[in-house]
C-alpha positions as CSV (number, residue, x, y, z in Angstrom):
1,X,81.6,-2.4,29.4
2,X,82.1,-4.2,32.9
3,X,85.2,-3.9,34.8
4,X,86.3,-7.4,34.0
5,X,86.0,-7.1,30.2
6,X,89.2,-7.5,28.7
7,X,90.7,-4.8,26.9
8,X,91.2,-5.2,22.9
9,X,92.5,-2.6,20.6
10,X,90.9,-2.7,16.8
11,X,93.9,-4.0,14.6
12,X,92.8,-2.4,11.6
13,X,94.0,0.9,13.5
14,X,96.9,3.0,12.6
15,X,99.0,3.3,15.7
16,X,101.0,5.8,14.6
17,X,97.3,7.9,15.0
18,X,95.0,8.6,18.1
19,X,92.0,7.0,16.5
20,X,88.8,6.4,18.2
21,X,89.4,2.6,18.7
22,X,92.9,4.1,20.8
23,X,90.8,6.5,22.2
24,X,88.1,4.2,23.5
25,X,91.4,1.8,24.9
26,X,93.0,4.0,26.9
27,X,89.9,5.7,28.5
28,X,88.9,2.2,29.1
29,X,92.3,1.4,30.8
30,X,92.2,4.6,32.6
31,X,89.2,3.4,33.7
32,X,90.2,0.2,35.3
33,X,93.3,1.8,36.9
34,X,91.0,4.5,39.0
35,X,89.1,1.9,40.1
36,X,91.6,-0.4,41.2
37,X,92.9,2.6,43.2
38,X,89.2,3.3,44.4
39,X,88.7,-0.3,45.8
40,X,92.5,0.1,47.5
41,X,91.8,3.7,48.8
42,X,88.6,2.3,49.9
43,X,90.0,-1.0,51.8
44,X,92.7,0.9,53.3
45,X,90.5,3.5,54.6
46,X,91.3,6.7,52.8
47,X,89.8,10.1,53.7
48,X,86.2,10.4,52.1
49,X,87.4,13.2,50.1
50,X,90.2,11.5,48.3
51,X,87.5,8.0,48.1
52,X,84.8,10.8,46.5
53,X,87.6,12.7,44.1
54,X,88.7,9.3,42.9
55,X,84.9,8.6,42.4
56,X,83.9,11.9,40.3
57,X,87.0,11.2,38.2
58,X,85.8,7.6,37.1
59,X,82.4,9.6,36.1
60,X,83.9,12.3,34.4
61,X,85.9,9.2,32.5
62,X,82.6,7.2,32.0
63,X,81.2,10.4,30.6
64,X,84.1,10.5,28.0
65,X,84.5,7.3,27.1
66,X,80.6,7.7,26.1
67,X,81.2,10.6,23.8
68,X,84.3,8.8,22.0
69,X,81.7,6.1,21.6
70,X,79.1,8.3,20.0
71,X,81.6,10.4,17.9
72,X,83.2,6.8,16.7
73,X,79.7,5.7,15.6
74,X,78.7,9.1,14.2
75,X,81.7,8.7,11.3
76,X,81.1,5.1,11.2
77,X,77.9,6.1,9.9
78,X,79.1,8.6,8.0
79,X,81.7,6.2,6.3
80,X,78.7,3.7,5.5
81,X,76.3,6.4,4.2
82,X,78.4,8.1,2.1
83,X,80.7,5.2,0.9
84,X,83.9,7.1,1.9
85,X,86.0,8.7,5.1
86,X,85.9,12.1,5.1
87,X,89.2,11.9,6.8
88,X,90.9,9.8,4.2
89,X,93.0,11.3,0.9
């Protein structure tokens, strides 16, 4: 994901649920938002500690938004393997 992708939410989701596909959205927006406010802390000139706690919190976000990504997978695969959701009655 680049910081220009545009943001889609699954529509087969349930939004009355935190699914992964809402998961992955919001981390993705949260994403975007820190970095706008990186690239305005940084053209305004900001203290290098707010610039670098700003920095490790689109990281720690990154990081995340890669293990929503695996876990989705994981019961995709799950789903696929053993014909049903486990999550499903």
């Amino acid at each position: 994901m680049t910081d220009e992708e545009p943001i889609e939410r699954p529509e087969a989701d349930d939004y009355d649920l935190l699914t992964y596909g809402e998961a992955g959205v919001r981390l993705a927006e949260e994403i975007q938002r820190e970095a706008t406010r990186l690239t305005e802390l940084e053209s305004a000139g900001a203290d290098d500690v707010e610039i670098a706690a700003v920095r490790r919190r689109i990281e720690d976000l990154k990081a995340a938004a890669q293990r929503q990504r695996a876990a989705s997978e994981a019961s995709a695969d799950f789903t696929r393997f053993f014909g049903y959701d486990p999550k499903a009655k």
